[in-house]
N, C-alpha and C positions, 0 to 999 in steps of 0.2 A: 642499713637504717630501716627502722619500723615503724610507723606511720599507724594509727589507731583511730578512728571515728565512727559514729552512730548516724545511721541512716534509718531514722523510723524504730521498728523495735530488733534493729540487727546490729551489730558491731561488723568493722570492715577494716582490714588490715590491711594494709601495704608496703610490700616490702622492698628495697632497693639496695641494688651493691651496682658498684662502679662496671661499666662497659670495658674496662680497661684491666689485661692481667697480664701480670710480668711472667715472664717463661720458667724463670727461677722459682715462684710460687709453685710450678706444675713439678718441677723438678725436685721440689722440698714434699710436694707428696707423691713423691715415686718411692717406692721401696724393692729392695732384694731380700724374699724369701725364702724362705725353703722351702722345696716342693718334693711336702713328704708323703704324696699322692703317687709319687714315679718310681717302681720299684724294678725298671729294666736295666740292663745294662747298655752301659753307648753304646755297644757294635749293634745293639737291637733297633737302637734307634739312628743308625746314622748309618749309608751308604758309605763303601772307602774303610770299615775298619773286616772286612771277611777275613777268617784266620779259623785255624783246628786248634785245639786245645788237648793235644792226647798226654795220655799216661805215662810215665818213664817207661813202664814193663815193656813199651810197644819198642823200643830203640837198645840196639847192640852197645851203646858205648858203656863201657865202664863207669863214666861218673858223667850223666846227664846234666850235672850241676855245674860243667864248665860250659853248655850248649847255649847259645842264643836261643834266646827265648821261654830260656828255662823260668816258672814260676813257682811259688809255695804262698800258699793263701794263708794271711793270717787269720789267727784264731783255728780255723778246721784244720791246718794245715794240707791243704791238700796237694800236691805236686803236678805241674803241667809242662811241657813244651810244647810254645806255643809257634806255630809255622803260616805262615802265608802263602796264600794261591802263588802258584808260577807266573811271569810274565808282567806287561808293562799294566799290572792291572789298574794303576791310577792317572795312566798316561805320560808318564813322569819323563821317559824316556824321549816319544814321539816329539810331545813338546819341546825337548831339548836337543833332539835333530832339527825341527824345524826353525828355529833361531842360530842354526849354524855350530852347534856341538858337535865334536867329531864322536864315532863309535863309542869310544873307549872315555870320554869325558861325559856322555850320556849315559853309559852305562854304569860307571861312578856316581852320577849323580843319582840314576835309580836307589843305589844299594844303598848309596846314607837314605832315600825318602826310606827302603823299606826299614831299616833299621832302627830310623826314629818313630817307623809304626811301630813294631813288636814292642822298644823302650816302651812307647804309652800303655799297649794293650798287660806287660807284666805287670807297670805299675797297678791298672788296676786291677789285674786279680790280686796280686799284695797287698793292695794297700784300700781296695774297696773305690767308691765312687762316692759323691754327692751332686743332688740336684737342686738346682734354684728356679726361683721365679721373679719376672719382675713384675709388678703391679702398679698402673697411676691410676687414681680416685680423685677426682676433685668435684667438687657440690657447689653449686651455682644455684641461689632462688629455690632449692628445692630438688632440684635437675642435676642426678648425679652421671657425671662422665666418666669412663673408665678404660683405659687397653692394658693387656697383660699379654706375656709371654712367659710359656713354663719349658720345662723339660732344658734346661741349660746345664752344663756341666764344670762353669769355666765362674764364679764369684768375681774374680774381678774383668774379666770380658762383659757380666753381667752391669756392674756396677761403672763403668767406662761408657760401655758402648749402647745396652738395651734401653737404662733409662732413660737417655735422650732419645730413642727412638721411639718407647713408650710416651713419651711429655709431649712429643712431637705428637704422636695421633692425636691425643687427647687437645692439643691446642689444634689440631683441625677439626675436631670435631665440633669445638668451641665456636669456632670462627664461624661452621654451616650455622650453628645457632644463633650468629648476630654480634658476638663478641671477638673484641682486638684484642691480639695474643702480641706483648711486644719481648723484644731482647731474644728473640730466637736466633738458634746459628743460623749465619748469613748462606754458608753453603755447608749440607746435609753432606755427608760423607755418603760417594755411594755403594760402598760397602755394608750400608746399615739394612738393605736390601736385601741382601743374601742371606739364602740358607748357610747352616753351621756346616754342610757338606761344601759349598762352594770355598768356603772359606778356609775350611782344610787342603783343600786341595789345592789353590791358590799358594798358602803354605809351604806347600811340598814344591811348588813348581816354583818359587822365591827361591826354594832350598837350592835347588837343580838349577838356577840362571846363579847363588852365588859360587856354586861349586866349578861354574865353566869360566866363570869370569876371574876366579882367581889367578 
């Protein structure tokens, strides 16, 4: 509401909106963008994805094209196999000695985490990447509030999980300014915390406790 009167030879405006915003509002202006500012590749950006990328010509075998990890870039076509460091390098293993995995149920469980690394890393030399962002904006009186987050790879992890985490700042920031933020989730996932490395990794080690339990 806007409020008009004349004090002398001035005009004086007054402007008023309700002390009160639903969380929904915050989350009606969150969006997932594109974030076409990011031209790296994940393993550049993320710890847990290190891997070579070499040429066919460097391997003896006859037809490269049967090998794990073999890739062809579309469009350039260019051909890679792609290999990973040696050893427990995401922990996968240790983790799963220590919850009581025998050797060999550990060791299993490593080989599927390493194999669903390579699956990712082929895909994207194949098939490319895209990044997103999320952004909440919301204007108050004049007093624009905002959090964002970029460099994500994952549109509906984006769309799930950052905007509530983005709506979430932005109703705290709210709040330091004097306003009641209501219909927020009761409990914040603490997951929403975490780096996108913790999270992988987490992943991999979900993968390694179903493969011991089965």
């Amino acid at each position: 509401m806007r409020n008009t009167f004349r004090h002398g030879d001035t005009m004086i405006a007054v402007e008023s909106q309700p002390a009160t915003i639903a969380f929904d509002d915050l989350l009606a202006a969150t969006r997932v963008i594109d974030d076409t500012d990011n031209g790296e590749a994940p393993w550049e950006n993320w710890d847990g994805w290190e891997h070579t990328a070499k040429p066919p010509r460097t391997f003896d075998h006859a037809d490269v094209r049967e090998m794990q990890g073999y890739a062809c870039t579309s469009g350039r076509g260019e051909r890679y196999v792609i290999q990973l460091p040696a050893g427990d390098t995401d922990g996968v293993y240790r983790y799963a000695r220590e919850r009581g995995a025998s050797r060999q149920v550990a060791a299993e469980a490593l080989a599927a985490a390493r194999r669903q690394t390579i699956a990712q890393l082929v895909e994207w030399y194949e098939d490319g990447w895209q990044w997103f962002g999320v952004r909440c904006r919301f204007t108050m009186l004049g007093d624009e509030f905002e959090a964002s987050l970029w460099g994500i790879d994952d549109a509906e992890y984006a769309e799930r999980d950052i905007k509530v985490e983005m709506a979430l700042d932005v109703a705290g920031q709210l709040e330091k300014a004097g306003y009641t933020v209501t219909g927020k989730p009761v409990h914040r996932p603490g997951f929403l915390g975490w780096s996108r490395e913790d999270k992988q990794q987490r992943i991999r080690r979900n993968l390694a406790a179903q493969n011991w339990a089965a």
